[in-house]
C-alpha positions as a Markdown table, in Angstrom:
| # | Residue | x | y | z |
|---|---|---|---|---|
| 1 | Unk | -143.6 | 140.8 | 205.2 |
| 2 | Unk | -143.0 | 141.9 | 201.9 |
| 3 | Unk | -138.9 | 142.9 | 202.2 |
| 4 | Unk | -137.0 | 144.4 | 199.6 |
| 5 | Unk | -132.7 | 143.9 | 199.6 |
| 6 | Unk | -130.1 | 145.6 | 198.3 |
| 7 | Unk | -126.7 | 143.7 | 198.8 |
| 8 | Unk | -128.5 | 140.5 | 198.7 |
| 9 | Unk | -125.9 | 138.4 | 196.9 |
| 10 | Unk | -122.7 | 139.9 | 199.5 |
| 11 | Unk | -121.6 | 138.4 | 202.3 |
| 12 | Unk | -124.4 | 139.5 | 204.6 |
| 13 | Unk | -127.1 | 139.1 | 202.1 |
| 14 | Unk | -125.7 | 135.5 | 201.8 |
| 15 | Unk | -126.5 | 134.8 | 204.7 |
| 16 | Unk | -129.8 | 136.9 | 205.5 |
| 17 | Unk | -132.1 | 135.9 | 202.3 |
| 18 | Unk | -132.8 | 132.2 | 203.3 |
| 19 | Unk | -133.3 | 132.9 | 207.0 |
| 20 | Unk | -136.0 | 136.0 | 205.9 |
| 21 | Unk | -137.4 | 133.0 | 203.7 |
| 22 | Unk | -137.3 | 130.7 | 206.5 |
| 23 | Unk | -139.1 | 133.1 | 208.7 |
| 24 | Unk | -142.1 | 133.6 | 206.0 |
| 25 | Unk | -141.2 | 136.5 | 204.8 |
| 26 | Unk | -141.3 | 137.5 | 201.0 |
| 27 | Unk | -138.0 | 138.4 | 199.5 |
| 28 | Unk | -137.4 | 140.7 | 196.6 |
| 29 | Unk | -133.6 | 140.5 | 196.5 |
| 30 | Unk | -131.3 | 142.9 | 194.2 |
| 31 | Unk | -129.3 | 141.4 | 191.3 |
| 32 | Unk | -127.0 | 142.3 | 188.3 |
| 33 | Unk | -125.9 | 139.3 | 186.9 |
| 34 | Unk | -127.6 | 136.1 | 186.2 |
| 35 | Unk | -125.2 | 133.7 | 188.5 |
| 36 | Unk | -126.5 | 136.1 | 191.2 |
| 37 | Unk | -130.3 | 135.3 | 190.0 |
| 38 | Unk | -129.7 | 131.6 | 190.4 |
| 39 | Unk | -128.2 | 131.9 | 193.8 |
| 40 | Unk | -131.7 | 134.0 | 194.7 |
| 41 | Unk | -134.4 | 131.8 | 193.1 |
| 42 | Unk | -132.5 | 128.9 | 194.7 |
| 43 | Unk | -133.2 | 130.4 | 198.7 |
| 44 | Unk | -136.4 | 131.1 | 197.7 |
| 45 | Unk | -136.1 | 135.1 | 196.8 |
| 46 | Unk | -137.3 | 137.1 | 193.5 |
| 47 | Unk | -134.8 | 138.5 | 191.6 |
| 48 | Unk | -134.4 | 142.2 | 190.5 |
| 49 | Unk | -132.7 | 144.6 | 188.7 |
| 50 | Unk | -132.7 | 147.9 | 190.4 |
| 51 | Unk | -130.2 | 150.9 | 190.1 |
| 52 | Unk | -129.9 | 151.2 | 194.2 |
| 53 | Unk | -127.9 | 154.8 | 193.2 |
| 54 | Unk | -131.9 | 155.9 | 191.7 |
| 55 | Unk | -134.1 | 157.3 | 193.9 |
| 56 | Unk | -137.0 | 157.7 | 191.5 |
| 57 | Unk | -136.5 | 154.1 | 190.4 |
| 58 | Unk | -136.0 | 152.5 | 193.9 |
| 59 | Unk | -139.6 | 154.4 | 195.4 |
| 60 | Unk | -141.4 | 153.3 | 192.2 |
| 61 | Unk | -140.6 | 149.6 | 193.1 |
| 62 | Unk | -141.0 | 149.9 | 196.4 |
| 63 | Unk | -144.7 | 151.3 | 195.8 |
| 64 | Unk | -145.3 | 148.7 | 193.1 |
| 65 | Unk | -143.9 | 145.8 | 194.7 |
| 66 | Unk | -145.8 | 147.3 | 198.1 |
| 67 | Unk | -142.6 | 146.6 | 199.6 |
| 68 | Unk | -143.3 | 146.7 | 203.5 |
| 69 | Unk | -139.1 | 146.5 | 204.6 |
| 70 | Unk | -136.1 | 148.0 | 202.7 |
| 71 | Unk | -132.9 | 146.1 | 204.3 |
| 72 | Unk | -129.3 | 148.0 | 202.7 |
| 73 | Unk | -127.2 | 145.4 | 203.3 |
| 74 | Unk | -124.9 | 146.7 | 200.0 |
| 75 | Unk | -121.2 | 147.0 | 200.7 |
| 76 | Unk | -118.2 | 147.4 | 198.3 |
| 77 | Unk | -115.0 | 147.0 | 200.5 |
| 78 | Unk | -111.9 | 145.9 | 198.4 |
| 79 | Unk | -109.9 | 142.9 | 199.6 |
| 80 | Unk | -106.4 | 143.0 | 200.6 |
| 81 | Unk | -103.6 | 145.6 | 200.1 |
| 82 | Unk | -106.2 | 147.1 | 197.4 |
| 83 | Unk | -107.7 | 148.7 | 200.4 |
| 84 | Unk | -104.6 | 150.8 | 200.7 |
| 85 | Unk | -104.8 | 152.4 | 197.4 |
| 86 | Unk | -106.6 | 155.9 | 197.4 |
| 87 | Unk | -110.4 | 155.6 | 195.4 |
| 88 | Unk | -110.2 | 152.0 | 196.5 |
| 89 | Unk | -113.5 | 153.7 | 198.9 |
| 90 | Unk | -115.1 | 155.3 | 196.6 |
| 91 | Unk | -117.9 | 152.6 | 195.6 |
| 92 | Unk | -118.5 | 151.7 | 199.3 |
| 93 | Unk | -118.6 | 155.2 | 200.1 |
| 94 | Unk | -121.2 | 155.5 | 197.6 |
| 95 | Unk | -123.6 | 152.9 | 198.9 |
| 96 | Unk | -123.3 | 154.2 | 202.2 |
| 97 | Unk | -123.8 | 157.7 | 201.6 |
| 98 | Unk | -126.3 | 157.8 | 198.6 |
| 99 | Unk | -127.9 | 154.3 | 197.7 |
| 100 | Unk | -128.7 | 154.3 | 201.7 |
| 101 | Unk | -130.4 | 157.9 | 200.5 |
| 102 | Unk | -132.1 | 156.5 | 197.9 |
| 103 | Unk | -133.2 | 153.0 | 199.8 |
| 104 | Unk | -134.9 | 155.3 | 202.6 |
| 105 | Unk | -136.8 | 157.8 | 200.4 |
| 106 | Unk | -138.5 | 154.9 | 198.4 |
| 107 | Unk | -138.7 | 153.0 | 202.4 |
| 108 | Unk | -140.5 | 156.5 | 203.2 |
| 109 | Unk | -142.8 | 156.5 | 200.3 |
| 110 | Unk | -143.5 | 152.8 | 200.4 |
| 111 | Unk | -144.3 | 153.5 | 204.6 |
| 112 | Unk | -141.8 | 150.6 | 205.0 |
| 113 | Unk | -139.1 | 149.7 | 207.8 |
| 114 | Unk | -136.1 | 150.4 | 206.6 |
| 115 | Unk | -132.7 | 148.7 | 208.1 |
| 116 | Unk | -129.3 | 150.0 | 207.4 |
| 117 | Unk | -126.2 | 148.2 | 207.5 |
| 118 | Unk | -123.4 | 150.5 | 209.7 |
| 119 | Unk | -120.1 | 149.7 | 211.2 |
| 120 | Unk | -119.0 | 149.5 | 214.9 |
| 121 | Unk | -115.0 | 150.6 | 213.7 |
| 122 | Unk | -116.3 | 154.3 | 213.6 |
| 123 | Unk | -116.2 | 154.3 | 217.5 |
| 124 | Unk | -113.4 | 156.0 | 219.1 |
| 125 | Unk | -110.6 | 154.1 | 220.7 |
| 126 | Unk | -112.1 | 153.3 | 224.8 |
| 127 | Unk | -109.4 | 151.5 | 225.7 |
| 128 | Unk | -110.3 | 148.7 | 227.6 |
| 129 | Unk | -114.1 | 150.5 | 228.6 |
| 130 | Unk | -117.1 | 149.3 | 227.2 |
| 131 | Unk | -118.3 | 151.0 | 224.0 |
| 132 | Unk | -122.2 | 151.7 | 223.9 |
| 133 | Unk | -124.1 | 153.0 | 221.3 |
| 134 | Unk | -123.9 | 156.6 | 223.6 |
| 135 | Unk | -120.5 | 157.1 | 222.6 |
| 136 | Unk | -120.1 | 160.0 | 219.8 |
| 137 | Unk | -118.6 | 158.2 | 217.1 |
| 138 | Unk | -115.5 | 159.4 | 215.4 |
| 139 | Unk | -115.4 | 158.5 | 211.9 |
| 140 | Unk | -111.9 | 158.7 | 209.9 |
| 141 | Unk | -110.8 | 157.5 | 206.5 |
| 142 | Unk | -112.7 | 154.3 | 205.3 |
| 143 | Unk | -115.4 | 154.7 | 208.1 |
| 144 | Unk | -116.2 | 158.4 | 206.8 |
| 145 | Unk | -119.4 | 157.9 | 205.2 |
| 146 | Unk | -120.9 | 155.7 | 208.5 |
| 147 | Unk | -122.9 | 158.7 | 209.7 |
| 148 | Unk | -124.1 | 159.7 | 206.2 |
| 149 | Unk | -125.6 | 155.5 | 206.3 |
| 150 | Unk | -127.0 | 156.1 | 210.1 |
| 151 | Unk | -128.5 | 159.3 | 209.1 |
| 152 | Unk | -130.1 | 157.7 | 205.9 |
| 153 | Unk | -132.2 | 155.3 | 208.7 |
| 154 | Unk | -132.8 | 158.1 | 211.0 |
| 155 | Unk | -134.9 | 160.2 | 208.5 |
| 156 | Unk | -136.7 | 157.2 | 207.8 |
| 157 | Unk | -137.7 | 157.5 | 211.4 |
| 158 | Unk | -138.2 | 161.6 | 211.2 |
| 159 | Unk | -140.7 | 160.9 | 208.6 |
| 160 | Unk | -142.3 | 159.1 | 211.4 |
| 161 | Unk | -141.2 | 155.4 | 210.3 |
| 162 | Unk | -139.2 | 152.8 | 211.4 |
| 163 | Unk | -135.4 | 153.5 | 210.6 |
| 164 | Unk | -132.9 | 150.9 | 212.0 |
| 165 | Unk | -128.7 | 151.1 | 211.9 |
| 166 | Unk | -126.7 | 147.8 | 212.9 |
| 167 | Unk | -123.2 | 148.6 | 213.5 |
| 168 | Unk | -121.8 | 145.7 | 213.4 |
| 169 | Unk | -118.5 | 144.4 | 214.7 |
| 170 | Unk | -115.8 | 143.2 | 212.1 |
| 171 | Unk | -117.2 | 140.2 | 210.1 |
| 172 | Unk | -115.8 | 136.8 | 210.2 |
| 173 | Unk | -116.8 | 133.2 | 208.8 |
| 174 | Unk | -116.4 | 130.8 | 205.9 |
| 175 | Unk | -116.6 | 132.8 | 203.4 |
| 176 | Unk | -115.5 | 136.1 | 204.7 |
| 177 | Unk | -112.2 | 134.8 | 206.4 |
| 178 | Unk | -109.8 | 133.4 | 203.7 |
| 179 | Unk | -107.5 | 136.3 | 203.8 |
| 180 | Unk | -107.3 | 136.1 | 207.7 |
| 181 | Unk | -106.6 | 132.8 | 207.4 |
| 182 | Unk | -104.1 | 132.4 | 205.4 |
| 183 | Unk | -101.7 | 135.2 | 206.9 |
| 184 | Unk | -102.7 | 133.6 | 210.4 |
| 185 | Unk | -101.1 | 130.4 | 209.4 |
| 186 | Unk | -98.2 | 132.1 | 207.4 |
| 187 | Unk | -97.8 | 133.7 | 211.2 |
| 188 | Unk | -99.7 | 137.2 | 211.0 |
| 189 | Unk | -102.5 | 138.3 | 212.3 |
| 190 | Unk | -104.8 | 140.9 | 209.9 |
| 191 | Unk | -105.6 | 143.2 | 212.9 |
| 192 | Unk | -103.7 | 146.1 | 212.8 |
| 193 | Unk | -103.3 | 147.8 | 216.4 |
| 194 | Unk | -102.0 | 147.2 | 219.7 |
| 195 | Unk | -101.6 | 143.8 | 221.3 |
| 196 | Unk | -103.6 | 145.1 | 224.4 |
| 197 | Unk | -106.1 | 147.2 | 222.4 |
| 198 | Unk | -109.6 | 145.4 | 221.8 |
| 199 | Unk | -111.1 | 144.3 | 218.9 |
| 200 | Unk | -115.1 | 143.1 | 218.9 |
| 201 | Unk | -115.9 | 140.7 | 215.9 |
| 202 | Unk | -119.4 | 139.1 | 214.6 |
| 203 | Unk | -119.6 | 135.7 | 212.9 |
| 204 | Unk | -121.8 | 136.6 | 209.1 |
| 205 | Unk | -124.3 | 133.9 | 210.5 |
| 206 | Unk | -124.9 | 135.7 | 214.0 |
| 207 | Unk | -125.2 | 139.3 | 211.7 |
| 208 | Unk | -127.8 | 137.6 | 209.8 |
| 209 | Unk | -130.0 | 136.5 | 212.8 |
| 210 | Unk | -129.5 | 140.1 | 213.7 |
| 211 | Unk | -130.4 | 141.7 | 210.6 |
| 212 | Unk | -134.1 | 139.6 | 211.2 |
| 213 | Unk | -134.3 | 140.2 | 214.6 |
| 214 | Unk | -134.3 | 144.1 | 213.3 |
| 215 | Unk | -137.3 | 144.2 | 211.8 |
| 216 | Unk | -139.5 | 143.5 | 215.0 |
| 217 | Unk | -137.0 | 146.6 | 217.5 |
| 218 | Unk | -138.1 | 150.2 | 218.3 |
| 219 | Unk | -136.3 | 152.4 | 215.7 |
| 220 | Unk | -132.9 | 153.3 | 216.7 |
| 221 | Unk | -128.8 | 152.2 | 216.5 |
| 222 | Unk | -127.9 | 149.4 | 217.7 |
| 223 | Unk | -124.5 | 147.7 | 218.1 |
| 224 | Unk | -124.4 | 144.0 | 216.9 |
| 225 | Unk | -121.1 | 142.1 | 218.0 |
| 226 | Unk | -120.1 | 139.2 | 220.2 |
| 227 | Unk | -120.1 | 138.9 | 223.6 |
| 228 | Unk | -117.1 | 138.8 | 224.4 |
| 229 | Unk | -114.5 | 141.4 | 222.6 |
| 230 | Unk | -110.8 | 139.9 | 222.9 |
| 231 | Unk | -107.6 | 141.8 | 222.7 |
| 232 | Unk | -105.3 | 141.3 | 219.6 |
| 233 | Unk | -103.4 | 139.5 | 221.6 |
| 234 | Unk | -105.7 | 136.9 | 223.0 |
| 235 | Unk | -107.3 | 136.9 | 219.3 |
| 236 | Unk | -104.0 | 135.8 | 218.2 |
| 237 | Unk | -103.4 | 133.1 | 220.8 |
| 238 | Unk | -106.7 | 131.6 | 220.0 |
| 239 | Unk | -105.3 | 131.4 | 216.2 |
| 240 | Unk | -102.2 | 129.9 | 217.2 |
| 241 | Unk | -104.0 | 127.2 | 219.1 |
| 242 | Unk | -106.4 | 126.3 | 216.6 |
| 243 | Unk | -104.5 | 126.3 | 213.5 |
| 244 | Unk | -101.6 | 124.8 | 215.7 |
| 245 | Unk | -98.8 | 127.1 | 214.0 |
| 246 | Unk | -96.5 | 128.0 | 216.0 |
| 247 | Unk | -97.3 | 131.6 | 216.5 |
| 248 | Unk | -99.4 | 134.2 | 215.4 |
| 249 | Unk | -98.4 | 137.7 | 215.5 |
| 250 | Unk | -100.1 | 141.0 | 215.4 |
| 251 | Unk | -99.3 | 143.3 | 212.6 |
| 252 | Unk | -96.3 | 145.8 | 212.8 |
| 253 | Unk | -97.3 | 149.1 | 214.2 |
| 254 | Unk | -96.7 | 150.9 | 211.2 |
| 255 | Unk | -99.2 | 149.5 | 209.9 |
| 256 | Unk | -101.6 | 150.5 | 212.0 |
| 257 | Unk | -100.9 | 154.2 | 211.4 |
| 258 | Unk | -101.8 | 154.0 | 207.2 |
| 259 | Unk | -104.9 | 156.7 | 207.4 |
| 260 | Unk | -106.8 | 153.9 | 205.8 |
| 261 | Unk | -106.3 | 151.1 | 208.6 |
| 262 | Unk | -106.6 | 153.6 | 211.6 |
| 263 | Unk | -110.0 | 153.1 | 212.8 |
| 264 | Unk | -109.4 | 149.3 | 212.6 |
| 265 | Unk | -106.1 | 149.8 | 214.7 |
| 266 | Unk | -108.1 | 151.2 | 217.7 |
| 267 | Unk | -109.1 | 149.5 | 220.8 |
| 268 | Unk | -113.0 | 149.0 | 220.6 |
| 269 | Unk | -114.4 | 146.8 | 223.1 |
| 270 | Unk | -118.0 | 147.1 | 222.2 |
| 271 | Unk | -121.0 | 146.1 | 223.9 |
| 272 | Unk | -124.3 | 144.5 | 222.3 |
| 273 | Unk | -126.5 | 145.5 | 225.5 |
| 274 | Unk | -128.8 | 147.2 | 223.7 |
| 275 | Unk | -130.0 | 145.1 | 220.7 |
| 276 | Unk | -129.6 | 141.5 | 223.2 |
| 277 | Unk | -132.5 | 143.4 | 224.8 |
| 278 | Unk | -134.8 | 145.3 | 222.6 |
| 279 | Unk | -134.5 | 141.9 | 219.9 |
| 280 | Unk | -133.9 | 139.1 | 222.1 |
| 281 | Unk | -131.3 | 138.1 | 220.3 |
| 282 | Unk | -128.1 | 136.6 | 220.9 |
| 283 | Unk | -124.9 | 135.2 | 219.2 |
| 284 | Unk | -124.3 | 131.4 | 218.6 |
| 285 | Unk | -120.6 | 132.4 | 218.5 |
| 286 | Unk | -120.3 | 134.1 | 221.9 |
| 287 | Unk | -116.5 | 134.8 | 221.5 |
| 288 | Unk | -113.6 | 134.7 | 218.9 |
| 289 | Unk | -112.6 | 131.3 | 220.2 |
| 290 | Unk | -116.2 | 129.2 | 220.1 |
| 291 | Unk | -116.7 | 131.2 | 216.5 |
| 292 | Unk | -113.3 | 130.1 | 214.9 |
| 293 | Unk | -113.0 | 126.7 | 216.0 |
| 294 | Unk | -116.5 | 126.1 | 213.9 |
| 295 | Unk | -115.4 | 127.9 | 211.0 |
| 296 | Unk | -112.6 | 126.2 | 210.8 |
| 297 | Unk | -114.4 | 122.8 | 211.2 |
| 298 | Unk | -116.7 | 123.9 | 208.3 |
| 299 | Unk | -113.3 | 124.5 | 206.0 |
| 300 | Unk | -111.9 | 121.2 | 207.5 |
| 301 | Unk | -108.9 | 123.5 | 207.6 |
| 302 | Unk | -106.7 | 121.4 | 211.0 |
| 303 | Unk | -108.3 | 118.7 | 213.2 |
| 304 | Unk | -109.8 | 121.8 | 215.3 |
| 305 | Unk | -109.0 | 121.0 | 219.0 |
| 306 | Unk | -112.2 | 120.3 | 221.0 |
């Protein structure tokens, strides 16, 4: 296939680009600065320049380039106590709510598959049930603009395409994890919420294999997150062991209350049923524990504990 990518130097897109090349499939991957380029010509993608905000400019490359999948991948979610500060959403809200606009009208005019990149935290706090994709979602604060995303792929579908949303699970790996890290082995743990409350992760590598496994399921939302959820407090234990500190605590409770941090603060045991299914997919990290000990073999971080 002929696959078009917005977000294709981010985390994610890191990580997606050079298994879609792996698999065969043409990749047309969006830049804006030549380091970016490099990174693309080196995993074997095209480089381009594309306004993802323009709809008139994202159709007419899609129809040019006879683009045959439109992945939004493009995220802009600011690191640290910068999330705090009010506009510090306004970008990602953007791409959420009007490149994803953009990216399905030129997926529609293009009669492409279109896969949109969505966010498990909107869910409402179950507890300790199981969260499937039938559960309303209840979007606050930073996770306002996830419906405006999922409702970008599901008029891709109404216009009688294929529209995917992956709400994935909080992201974790090598290069998404420093933060984490480093307050884990100062003693923290950067998981707002309750001890007992639930908390359902994805390694960046297993969200890749999902974001190619997408382009082959029935339209739809699908959750994509590990198998096994963990509460804070087990995440934290795991932590400890591994980085052999002497503890890791959860954050204060206050915390947890900052309008900006409350969807992450509830208990979201989500289930990844569905796509495991429809995809035939599944995680190489199963759970927190198998997922951290190998990133932090890849960072050479400790002498990881087998």
């Amino acid at each position: 296939m002929r696959i078009l990518v917005a977000g294709a130097t981010g985390v994610l897109g890191r990580a997606v680009v050079p298994r879609l090349y792996g698999a065969g499939h043409e990749v047309l991957g969006v830049s804006r600065r030549d380091t970016s380029d490099r990174f693309l010509r080196d995993t074997g993608a095209t480089p381009v320049r594309l306004d993802v905000f323009d709809a008139d400019a994202t159709t007419a490359l899609a129809a040019g380039e006879r683009i045959e999948a439109v992945l939004n991948l493009a995220t802009h979610v600011p690191r640290g106590n910068a999330a705090l500060r009010p506009g510090a959403w306004r970008t990602h809200d953007r791409l959420r709510r009007d490149a994803s606009r953009a990216l399905a009208t030129a997926a529609i005019g293009a009669g492409a598959r279109f896969v949109q990149e969505s966010f498990a935290p909107a869910y409402p706090d179950r507890g300790p049930a199981w969260i499937t994709e039938d559960v309303p979602l209840e979007p606050v604060a930073q996770t306002a603009t996830v419906p405006d995303a999922e409702a970008s792929a599901k008029q891709v579908t109404d216009a009688a395409g294929a529209g995917v949303a992956l709400r994935f699970g909080l992201f974790y790996g090598p290069e998404a994890s420093g933060e984490l890290l480093a307050a884990a082995r100062k003693g923290r743990l950067r998981l707002p919420g309750e001890p007992g409350g639930y908390v359902s992760l994805i390694h960046v590598d297993d969200a890749a294999t999902a974001v190619v496994a997408a382009l082959g399921v029935p339209p739809g939302v699908y959750n994509v997150v590990e198998d096994e959820p963990t509460t804070r407090a087990e995440h934290a234990a795991i932590l400890t062991e591994l980085l052999a500190v002497r503890r890791v605590r959860p954050m204060p409770r206050l915390l947890g209350r900052h309008p900006m941090l409350r969807a992450l603060a509830r208990s979201h045991r989500v289930s990844n049923a569905r796509f495991r299914e429809v995809a035939s997919w599944q995680p190489a990290h199963p759970s927190p524990r198998t997922g951290w000990r190998e990133v932090l073999e890849v960072l050479e971080v400790v002498d990881v504990p087998g």
